[in-house]
C-alpha positions, 0 to 999 in steps of 0.5 A: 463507466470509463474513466481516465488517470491522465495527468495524475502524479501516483506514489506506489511504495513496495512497487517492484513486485508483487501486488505493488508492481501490478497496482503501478502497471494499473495505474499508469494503464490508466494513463498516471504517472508513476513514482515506484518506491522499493527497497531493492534499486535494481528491481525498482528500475527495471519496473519503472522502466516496464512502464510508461510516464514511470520513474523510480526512487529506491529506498527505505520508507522506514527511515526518518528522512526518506518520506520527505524525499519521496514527496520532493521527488514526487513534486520534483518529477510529476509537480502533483501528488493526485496518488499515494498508494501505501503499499510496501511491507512484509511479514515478520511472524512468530507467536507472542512469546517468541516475538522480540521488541525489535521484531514487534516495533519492525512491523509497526514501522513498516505497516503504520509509522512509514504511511504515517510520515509520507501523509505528513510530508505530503499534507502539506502541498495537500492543503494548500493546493486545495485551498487555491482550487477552492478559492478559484472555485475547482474541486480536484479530487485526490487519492490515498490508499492504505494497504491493510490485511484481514490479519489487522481485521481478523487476527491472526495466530502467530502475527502479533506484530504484522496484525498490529501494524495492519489494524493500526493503519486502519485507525490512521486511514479513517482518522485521515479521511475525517482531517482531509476531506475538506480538502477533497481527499479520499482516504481508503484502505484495501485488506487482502487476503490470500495473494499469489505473492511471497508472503503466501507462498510455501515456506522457502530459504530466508529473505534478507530485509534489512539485515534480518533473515525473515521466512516469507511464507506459509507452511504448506499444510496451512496455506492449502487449508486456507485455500479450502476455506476460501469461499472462491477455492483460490489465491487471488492474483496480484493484478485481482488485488490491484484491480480493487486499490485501482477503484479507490484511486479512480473517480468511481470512488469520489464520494467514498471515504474512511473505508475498508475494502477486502480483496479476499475471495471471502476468506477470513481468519 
């Protein structure tokens, strides 16, 4: 059945690289306007700039402040928000013991806290723009996507924190799907797996985030087991992942709501 997003306004935060730029290029390939969100400005452009109909608004999506912005920008450049696909994040791992409050609370704010913010400040033009369609006897449906992990679903040695803040936004994606969908929004989450992004590739030089130096990745040893254990027998490739966010943004899931997809090759903790 085909389908098309033409006339859509979608936020794609952490949409630079990685499964977020792939989840951009889907959509706007489906004919959406595109708001890319990340940390990095260059990297932020330059993929706006690959795109049709895509614009681009760097920044941190942890700091108070920000998620509004990102809505008035939103409103600003597109005057709809049809899209909200809750992407960006990043690991932070170390077992319990060796895990500090600082750490433990980056990984909520980034995985729950910011999608958190950007739904309440856009709940706002959500509500009452559905209650006009209503009273003019339309039904418009909207889309958010939160990106969760089977780490949230599963557990995962060594991801206290990042498992917290996975499993965390599941809550909030199915509270929201009961708060919203008389407002003729669908609320879904889709899990990965092993992605072919930096967060699964072999342990290399740290990554600065946010003044931190993080390790991004996986030792080796480990992630080729992973690998083994994947009933499909390999990673799966940013555009596979995007292809799965790409479903719960499309009408093909108008009457799906409050649920969990993972996009793992059938791989489990």
């Amino acid at each position: 059945m085909p389908f098309t997003l033409e006339g859509k306004g979608a936020l794609v935060t952490g949409a630079a690289r990685g499964i977020g730029r792939a989840i951009a290029a889907r959509l706007a390939g489906a004919g959406a306007s595109v708001l890319i969100n990340d940390l990095d400005e260059d990297a932020a452009r330059e993929a706006a700039s690959a795109l049709p109909r895509a614009k681009h608004l760097a920044g941190d999506v942890t700091k108070p402040g920000f998620p509004e912005q990102l809505v008035a920008a939103m409103l600003d450049q597109f005057g709809a928000i049809d899209i909200i696909v809750n992407n960006a994040g990043y690991t932070w791992d170390s077992v319990i013991q060796k895990t500090t409050d600082e750490q433990f609370q980056a990984m909520l704010d980034i995985h729950v806290v910011a999608p958190f913010r950007i739904l309440r400040a856009a709940s706002g033009w959500l509500r009452e723009t559905a209650k006009k369609e209503t009273a003019e006897g339309r039904r418009a449906m909207r889309k958010v996507v939160n990106i969760t992990s089977i780490s949230g679903t599963d557990g995962n040695a060594g991801q206290s924190g990042y498992a917290s803040g996975k499993s965390a936004v599941i809550g909030l994606t199915r509270t929201l799907a009961k708060e919203w969908g008389r407002y003729n929004v669908n609320v879904n989450a889709v899990g990965f797996g092993l992605i072919e992004t930096r967060l699964v590739q072999p342990l290399a030089r740290p990554v600065e985030i946010l003044g931190h130096q993080i390790a991004l990745g996986v030792q080796p040893k480990a992630l080729e087991a992973a690998r083994q254990a994947t009933p499909l027998g390999r990673l799966g490739t940013p555009d596979e992942a995007a292809g799965a966010v790409l479903f719960f943004c499309s009408p093909l899931s108008d009457y799906v709501t409050g649920e969990v997809l993972i996009c793992g090759g059938g791989f489990h903790f």
